[in-house]
N, CA and C of each residue as an Amber inpcrd file, in Angstrom:
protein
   618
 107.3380000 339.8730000 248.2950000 107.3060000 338.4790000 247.8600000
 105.9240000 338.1230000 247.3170000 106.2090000 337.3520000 246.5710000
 104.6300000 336.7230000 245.5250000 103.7010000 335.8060000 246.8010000
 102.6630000 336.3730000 246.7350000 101.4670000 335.5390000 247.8120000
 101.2860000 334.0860000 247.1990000 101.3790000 333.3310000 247.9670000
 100.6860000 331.7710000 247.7080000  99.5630000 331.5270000 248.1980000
  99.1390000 330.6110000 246.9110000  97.4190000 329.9300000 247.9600000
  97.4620000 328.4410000 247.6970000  97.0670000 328.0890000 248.5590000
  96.8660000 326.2600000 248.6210000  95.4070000 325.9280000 249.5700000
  94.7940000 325.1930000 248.4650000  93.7770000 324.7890000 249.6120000
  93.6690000 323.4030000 250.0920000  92.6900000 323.0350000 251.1400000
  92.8000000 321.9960000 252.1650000  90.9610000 321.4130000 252.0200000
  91.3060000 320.8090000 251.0450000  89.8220000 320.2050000 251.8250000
  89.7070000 319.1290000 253.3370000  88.8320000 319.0770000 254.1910000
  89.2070000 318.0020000 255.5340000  87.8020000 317.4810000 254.7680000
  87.7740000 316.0630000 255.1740000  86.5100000 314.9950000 255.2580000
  86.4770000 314.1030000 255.6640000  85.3580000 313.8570000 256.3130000
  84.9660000 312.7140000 257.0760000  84.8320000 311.2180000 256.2180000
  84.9880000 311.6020000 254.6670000  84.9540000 310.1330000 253.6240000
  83.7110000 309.4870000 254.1030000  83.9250000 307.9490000 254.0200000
  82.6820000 307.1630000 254.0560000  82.2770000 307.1790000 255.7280000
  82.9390000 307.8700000 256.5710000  83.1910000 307.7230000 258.3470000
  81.7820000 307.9030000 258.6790000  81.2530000 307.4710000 260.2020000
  80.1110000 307.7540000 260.5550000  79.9490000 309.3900000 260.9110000
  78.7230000 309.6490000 261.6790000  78.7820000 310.4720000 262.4660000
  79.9540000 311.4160000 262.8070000  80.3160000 310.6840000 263.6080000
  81.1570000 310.5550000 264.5800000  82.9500000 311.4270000 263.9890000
  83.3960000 311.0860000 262.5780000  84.0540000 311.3010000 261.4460000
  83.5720000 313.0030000 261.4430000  82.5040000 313.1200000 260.9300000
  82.0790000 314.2230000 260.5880000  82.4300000 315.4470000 261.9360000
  81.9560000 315.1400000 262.7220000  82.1730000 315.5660000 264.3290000
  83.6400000 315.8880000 264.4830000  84.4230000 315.0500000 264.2620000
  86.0150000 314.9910000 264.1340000  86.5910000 316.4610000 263.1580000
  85.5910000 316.7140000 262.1560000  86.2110000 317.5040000 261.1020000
  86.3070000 319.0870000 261.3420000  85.2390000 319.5230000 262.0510000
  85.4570000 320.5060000 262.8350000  86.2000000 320.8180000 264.0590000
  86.4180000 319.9190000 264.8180000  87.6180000 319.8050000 265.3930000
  88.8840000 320.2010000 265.2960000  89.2790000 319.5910000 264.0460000
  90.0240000 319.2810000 263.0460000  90.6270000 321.0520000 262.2490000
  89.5460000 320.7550000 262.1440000  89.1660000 322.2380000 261.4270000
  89.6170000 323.5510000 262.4630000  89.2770000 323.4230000 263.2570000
  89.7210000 324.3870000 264.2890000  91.3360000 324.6930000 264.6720000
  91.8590000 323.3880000 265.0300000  93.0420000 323.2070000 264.4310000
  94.0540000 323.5990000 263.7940000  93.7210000 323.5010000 262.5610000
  94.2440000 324.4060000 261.3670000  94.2580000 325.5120000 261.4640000
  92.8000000 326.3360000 261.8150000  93.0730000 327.7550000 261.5650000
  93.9440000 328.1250000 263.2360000  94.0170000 327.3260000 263.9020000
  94.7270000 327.8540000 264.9080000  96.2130000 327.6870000 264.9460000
  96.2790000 326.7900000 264.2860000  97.8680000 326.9050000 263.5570000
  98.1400000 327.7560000 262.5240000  97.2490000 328.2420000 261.7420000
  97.3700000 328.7670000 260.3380000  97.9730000 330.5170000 260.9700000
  96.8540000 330.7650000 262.0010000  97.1700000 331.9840000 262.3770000
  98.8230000 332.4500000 263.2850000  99.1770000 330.9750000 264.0350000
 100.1600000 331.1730000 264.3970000 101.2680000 331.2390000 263.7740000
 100.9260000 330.6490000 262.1150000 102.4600000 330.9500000 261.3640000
 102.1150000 331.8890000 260.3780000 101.0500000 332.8570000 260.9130000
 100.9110000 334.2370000 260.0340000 100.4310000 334.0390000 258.3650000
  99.4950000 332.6060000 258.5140000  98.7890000 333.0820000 257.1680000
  97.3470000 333.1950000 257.4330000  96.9700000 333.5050000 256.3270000
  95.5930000 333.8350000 255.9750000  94.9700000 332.8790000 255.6310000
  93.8330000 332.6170000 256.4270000  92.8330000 331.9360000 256.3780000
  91.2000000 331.8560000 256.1340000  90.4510000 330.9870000 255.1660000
  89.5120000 331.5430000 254.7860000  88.3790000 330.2510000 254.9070000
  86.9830000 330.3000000 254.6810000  86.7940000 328.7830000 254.5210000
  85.9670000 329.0780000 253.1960000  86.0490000 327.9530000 252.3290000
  85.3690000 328.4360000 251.2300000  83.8920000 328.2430000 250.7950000
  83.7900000 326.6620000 251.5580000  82.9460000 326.1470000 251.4450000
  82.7070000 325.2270000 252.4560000  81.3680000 324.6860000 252.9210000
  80.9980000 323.6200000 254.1580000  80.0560000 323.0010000 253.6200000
  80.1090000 321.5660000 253.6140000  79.0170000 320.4530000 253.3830000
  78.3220000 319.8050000 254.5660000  77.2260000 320.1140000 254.9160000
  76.6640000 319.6760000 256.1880000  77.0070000 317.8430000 256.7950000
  77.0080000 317.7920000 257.8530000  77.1710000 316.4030000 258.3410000
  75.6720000 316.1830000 258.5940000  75.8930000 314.6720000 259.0760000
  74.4160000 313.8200000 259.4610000  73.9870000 313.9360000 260.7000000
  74.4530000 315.0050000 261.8170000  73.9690000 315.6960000 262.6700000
  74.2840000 317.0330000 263.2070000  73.5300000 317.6170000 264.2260000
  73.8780000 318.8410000 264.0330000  75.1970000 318.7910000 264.6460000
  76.1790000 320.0600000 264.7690000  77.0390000 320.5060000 265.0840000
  78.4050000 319.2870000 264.3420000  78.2400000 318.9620000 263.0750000
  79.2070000 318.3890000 262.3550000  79.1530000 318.7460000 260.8910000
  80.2920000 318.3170000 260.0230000  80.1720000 318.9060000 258.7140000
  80.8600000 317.8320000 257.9920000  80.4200000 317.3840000 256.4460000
  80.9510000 316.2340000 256.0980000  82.3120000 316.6220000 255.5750000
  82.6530000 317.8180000 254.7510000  83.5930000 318.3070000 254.5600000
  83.4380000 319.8110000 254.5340000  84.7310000 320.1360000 254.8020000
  84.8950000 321.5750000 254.3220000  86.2700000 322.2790000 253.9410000
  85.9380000 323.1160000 252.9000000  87.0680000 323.3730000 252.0550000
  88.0650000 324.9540000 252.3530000  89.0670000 324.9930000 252.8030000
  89.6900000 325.6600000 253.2740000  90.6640000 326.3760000 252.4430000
  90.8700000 327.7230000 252.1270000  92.2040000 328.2790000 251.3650000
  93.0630000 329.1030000 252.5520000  94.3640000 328.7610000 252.0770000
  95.5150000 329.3510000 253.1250000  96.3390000 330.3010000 252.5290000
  96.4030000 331.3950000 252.6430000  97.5400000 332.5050000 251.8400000
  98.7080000 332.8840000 252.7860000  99.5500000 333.5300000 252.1970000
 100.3360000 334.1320000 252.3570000 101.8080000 333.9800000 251.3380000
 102.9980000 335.1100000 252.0090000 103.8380000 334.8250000 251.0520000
 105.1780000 333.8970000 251.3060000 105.3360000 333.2810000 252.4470000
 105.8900000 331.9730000 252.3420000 104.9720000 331.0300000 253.2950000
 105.6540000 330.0710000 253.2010000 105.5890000 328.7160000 253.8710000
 103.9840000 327.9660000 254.0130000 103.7030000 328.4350000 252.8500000
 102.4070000 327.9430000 252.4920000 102.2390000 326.1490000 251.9160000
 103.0540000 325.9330000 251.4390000 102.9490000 324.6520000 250.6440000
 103.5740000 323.7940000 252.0680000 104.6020000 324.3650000 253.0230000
 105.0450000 323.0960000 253.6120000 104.1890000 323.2420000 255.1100000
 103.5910000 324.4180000 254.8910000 102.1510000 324.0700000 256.3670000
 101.2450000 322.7770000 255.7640000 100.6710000 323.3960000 254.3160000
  99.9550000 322.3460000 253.8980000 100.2260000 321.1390000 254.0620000
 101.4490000 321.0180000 253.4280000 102.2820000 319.2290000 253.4040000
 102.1510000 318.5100000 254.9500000 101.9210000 319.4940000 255.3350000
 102.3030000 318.8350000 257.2180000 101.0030000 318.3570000 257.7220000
  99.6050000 318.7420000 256.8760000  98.6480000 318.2850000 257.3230000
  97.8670000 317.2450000 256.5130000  98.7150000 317.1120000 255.6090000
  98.0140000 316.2960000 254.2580000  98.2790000 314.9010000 254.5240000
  96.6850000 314.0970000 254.3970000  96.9300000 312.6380000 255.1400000
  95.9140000 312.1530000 256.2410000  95.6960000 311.7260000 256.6490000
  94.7330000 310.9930000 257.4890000  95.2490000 311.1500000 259.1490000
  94.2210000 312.2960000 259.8170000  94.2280000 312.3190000 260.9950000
  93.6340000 311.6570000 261.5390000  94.0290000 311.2750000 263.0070000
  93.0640000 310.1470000 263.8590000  92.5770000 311.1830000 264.9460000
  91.5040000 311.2400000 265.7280000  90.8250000 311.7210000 266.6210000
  90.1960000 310.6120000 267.7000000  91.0050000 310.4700000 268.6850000
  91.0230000 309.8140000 269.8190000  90.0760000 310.7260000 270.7750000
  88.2590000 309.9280000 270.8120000  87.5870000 310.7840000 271.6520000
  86.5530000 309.7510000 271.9610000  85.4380000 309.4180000 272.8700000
  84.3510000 309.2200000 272.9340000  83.0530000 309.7410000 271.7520000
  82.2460000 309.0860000 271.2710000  81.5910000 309.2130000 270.4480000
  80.4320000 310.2670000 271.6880000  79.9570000 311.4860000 270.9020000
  79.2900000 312.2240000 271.2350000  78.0540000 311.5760000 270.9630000
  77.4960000 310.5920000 270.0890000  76.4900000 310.5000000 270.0580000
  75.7690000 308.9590000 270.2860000  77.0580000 308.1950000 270.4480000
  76.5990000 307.1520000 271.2470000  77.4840000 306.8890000 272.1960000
  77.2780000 307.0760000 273.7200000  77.9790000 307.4590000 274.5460000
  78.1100000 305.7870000 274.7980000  77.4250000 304.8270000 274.7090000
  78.1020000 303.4380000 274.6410000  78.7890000 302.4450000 273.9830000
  79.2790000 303.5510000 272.6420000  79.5850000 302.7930000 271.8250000
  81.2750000 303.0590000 271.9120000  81.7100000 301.5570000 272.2400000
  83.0560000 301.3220000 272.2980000  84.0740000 301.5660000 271.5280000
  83.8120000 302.4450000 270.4650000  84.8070000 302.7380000 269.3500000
  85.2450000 304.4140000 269.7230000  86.7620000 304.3090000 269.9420000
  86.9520000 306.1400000 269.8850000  87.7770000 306.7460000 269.0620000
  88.4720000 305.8630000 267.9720000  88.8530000 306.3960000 267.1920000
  88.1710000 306.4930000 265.7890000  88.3600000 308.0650000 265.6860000
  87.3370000 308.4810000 264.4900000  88.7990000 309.0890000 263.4930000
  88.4750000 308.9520000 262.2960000  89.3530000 309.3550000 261.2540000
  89.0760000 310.6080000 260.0280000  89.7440000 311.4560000 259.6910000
  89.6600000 312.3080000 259.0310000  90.7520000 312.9240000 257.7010000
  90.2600000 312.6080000 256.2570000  91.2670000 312.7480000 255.4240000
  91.2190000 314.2430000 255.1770000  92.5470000 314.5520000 254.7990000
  92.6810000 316.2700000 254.2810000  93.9770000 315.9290000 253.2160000
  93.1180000 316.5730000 252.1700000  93.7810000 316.2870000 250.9580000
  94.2010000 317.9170000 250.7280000  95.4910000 318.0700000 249.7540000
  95.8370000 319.2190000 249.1950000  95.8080000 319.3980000 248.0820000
  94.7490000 320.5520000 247.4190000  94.4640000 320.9780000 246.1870000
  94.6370000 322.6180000 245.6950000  95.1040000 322.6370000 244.5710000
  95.5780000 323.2990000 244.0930000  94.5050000 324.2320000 243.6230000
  94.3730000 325.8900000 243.7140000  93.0600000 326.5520000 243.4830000
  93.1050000 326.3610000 241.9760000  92.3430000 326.6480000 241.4380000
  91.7630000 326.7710000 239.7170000  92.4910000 327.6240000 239.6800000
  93.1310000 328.1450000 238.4250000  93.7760000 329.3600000 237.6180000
  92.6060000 330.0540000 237.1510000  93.1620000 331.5130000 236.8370000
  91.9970000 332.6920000 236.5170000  91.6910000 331.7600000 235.0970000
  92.1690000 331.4890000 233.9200000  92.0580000 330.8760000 232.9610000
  92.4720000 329.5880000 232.5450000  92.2200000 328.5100000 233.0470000
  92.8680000 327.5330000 232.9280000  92.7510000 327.2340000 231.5380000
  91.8950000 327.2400000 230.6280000  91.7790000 326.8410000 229.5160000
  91.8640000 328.0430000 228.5180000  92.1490000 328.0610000 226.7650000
  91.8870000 328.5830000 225.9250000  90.3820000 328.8390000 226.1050000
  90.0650000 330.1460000 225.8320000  88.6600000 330.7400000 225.6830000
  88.3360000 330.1650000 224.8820000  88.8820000 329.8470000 223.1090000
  88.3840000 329.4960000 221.9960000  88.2920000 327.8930000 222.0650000
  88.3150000 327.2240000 222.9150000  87.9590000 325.7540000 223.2860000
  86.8260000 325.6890000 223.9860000  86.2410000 326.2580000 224.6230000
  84.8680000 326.3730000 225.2800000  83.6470000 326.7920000 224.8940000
  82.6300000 326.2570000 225.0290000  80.8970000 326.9860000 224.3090000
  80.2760000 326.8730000 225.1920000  79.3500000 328.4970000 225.7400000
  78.1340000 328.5700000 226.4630000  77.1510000 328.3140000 226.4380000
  76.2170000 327.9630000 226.9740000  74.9030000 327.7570000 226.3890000
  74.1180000 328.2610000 227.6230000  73.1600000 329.4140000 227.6360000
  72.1450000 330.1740000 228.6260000  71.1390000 329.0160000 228.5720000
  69.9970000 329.0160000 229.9000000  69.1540000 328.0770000 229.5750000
  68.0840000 328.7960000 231.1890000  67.0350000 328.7410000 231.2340000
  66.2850000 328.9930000 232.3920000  66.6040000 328.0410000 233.5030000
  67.1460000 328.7410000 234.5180000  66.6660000 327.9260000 235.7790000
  65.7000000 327.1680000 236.4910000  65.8170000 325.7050000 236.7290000
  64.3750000 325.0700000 236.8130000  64.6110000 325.1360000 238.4240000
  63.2880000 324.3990000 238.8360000  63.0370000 324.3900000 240.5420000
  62.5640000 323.2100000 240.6710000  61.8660000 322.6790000 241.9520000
  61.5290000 321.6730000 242.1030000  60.4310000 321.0920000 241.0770000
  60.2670000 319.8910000 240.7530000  58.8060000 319.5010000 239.9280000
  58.9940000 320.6110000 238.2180000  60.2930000 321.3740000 238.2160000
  61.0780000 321.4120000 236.8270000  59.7690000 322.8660000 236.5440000
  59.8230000 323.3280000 238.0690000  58.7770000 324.9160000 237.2060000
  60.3080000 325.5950000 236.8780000  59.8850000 326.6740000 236.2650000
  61.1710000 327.8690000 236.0720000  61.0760000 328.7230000 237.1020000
  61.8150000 328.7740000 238.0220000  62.3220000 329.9300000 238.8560000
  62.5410000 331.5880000 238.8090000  62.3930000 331.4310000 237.4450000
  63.0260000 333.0980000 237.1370000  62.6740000 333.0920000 235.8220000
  62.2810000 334.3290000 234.9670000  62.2390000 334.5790000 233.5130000
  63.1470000 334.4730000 232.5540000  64.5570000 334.8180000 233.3770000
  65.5660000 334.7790000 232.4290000  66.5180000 333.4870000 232.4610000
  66.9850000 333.6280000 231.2520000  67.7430000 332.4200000 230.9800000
  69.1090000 332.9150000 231.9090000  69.0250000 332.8010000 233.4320000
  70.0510000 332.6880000 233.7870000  71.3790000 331.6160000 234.1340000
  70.4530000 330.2820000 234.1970000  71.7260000 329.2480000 233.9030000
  72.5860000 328.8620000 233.3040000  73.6480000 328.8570000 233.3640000
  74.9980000 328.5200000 232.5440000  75.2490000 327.3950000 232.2190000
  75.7130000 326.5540000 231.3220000  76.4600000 325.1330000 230.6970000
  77.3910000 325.7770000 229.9620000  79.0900000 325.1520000 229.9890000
  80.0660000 325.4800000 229.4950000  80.2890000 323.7350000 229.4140000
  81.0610000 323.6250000 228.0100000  81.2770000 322.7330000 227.6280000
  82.7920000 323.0130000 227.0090000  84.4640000 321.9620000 227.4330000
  85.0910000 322.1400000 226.9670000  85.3550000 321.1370000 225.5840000
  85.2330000 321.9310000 224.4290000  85.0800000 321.2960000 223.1060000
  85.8820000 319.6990000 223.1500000  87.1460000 320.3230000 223.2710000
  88.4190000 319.4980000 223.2730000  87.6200000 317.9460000 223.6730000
  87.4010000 317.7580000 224.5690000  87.3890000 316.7710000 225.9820000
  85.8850000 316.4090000 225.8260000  84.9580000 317.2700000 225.8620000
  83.5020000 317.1720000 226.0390000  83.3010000 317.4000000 227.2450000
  83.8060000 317.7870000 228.1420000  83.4290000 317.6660000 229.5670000
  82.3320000 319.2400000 229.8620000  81.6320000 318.5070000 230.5390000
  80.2900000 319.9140000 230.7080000  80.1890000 320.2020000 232.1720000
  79.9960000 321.3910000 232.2680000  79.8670000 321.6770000 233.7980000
  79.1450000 322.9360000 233.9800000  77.6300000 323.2680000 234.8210000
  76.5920000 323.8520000 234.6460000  76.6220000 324.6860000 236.0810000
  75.4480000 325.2780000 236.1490000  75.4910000 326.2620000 237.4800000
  74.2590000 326.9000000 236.9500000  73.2600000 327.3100000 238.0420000
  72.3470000 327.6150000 238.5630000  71.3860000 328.7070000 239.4550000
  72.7680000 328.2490000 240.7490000  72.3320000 328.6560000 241.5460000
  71.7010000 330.2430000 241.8880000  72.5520000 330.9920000 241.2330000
  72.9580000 332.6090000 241.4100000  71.5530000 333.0780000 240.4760000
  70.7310000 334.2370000 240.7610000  69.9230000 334.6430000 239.8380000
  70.6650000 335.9110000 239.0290000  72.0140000 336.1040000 239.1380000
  72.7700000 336.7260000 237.9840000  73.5420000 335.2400000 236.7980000
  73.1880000 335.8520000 235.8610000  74.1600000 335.1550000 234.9760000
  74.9470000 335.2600000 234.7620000  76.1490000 336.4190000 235.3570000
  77.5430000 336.1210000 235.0700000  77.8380000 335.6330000 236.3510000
  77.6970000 335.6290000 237.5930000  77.9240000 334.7480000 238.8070000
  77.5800000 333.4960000 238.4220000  76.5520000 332.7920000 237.4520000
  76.2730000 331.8280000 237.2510000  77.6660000 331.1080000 236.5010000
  77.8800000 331.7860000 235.4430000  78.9000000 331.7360000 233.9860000
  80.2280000 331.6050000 234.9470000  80.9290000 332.5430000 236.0430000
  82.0100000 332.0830000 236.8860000  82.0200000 330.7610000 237.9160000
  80.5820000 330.2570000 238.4930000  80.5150000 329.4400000 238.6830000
  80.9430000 328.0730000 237.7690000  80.2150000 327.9570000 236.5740000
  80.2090000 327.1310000 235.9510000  81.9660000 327.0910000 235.1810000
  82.6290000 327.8560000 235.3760000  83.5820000 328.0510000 234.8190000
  84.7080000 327.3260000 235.6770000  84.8190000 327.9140000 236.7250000
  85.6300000 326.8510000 238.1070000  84.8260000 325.5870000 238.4660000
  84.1950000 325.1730000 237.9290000  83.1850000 323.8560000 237.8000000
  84.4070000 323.0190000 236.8580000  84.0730000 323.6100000 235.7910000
  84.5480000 322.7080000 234.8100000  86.2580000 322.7580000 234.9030000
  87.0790000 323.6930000 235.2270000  88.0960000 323.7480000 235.6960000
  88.5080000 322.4360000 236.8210000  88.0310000 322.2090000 237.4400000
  87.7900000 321.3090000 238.5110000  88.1880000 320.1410000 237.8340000
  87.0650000 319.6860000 237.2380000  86.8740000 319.0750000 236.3880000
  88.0960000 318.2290000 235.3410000  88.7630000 319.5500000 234.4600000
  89.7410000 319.2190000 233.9200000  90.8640000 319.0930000 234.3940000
  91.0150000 319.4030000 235.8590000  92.3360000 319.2730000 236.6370000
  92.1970000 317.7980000 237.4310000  90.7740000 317.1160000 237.3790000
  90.4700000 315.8240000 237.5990000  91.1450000 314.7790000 236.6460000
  90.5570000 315.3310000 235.2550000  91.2720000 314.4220000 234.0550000
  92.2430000 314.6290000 233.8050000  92.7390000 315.3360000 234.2540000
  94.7030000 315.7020000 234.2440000  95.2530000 314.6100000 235.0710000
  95.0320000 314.6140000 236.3110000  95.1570000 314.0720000 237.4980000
  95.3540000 312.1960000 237.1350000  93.8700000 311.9800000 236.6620000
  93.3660000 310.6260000 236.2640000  94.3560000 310.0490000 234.5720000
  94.8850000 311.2340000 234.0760000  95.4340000 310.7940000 233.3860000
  97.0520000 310.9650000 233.4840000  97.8350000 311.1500000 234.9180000
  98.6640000 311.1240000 235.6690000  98.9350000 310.0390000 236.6490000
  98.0860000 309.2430000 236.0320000  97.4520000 308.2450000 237.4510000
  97.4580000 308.6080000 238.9360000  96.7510000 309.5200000 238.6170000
  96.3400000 310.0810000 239.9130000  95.0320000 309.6990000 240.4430000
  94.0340000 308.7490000 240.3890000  92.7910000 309.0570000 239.7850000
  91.8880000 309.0820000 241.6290000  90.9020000 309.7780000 241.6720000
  90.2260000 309.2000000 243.4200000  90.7480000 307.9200000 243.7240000
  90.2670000 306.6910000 242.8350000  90.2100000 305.4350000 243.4250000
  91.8120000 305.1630000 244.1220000  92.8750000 305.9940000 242.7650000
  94.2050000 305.6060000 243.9730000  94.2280000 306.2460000 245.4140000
  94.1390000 307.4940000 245.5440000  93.5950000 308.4690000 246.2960000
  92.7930000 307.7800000 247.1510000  92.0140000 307.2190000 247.2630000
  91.0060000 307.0680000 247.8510000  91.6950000 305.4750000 248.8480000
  92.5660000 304.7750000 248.0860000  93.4870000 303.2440000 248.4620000
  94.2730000 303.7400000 249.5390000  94.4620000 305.2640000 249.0720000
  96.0510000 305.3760000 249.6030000  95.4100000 306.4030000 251.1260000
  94.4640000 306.8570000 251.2360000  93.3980000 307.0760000 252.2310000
  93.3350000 305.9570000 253.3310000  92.8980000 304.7020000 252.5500000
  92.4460000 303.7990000 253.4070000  93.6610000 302.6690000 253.6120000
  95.2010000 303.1320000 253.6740000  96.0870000 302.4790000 254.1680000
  96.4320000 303.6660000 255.1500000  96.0730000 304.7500000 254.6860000
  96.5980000 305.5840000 256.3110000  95.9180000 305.2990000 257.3960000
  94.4770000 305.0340000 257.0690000  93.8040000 304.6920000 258.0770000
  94.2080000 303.7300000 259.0750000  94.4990000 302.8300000 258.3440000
  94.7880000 301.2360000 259.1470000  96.1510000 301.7970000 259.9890000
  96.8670000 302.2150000 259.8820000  98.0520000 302.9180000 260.6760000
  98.7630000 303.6720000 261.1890000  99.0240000 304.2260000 259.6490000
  99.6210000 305.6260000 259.3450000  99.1660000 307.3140000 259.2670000
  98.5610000 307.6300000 260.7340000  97.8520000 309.2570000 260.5540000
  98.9650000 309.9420000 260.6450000  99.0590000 311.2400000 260.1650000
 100.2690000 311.8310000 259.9090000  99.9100000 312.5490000 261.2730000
  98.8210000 312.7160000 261.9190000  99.0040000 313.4970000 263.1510000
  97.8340000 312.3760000 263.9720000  97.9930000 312.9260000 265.6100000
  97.1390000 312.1410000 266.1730000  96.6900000 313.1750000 267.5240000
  95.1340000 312.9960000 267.8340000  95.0160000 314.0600000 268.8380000
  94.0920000 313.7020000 269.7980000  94.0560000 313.6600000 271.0210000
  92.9790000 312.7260000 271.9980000  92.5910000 313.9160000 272.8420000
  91.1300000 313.4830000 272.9470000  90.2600000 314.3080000 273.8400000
  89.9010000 313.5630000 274.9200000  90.1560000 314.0150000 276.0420000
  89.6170000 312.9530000 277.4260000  88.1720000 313.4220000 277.9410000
């Protein structure tokens, strides 16, 4: 059977602390369910939280060759986390909230090659010295649209050039989205009515 992938970003959104704290939790969760219905689990990426031992988001891919899309579906939505705040042990609030949205990975090629232009450029550093001799930074620009999306980080330039490539992919699956009326801000409405009520799961720590 054909392997599926779906990924999961979890985040703490505009939440305090406390949100962030929730997401690893959260996070744990998942892969402990993920493993019990025999898929594969990976994390792709982690955005630090505003203290230690929390993370503001982090981005998760799930494989296997079934029942990938309706694990996902089951977690997609606004969890509540019923706990005492770890970091203000007097503060009367214990429910902390956590959105996990489901996104679809980038395709190896999402776009026509002949719609896109590179442009090499040196890597700058702080106070804009150059980091390196070679023009290893990438800018890809999709003609069509104008939309630009750059990368840096890597001191190879084709790690740079694949970076910048699922950048802008991103990107255009945003303006797809936004021109689906899909856009964050609905996303983001429809976030903050789960909150007020509706978590698709709920989990308390005593």
């Amino acid at each position: 059977m054909e392997r599926q992938e779906a990924w999961l970003q979890v985040s703490a959104g505009h939440g305090p602390a406390e949100c962030a704290w929730a997401v690893l939790r959260v996070v744990e969760r998942i892969q402990n369910d993920a493993a019990a219905a025999g898929l594969e689990i990976s994390t792709l990426g982690v955005e630090p939280g505003p203290e230690p031992g929390t993370a503001q988001s982090i981005l998760l891919s799930l494989v296997g060759t079934e029942g990938v899309d309706r694990f996902v579906a089951a977690w997609r939505g606004t969890i509540q986390w019923i706990a005492r705040s770890p970091f203000r042990p007097e503060h009367k609030r214990k429910n902390w909230f956590v959105g996990i949205e489901v996104l679809k990975p980038p395709a190896a090629a999402p776009f026509d090659p002949r719609d896109v232009r590179f442009e090499t450029m040196r890597a700058s550093g702080p106070g804009g010295q150059h980091v390196n001799r070679t023009e290893s930074a990438v800018r890809v620009t999709h003609v069509p649209t104008g939309l630009q999306a750059s990368a840096s980080e890597e001191r190879s330039q084709h790690r740079n050039k694949a970076l910048a490539v699922a950048r802008l992919a991103r990107k255009l699956e945003t303006l797809e989205e936004q021109q689906r009326g899909e856009s964050e801000r609905g996303r983001w409405r429809a976030h903050q009515a789960l909150e007020r009520g509706n978590p698709v799961r709920v989990f308390r720590e005593d």
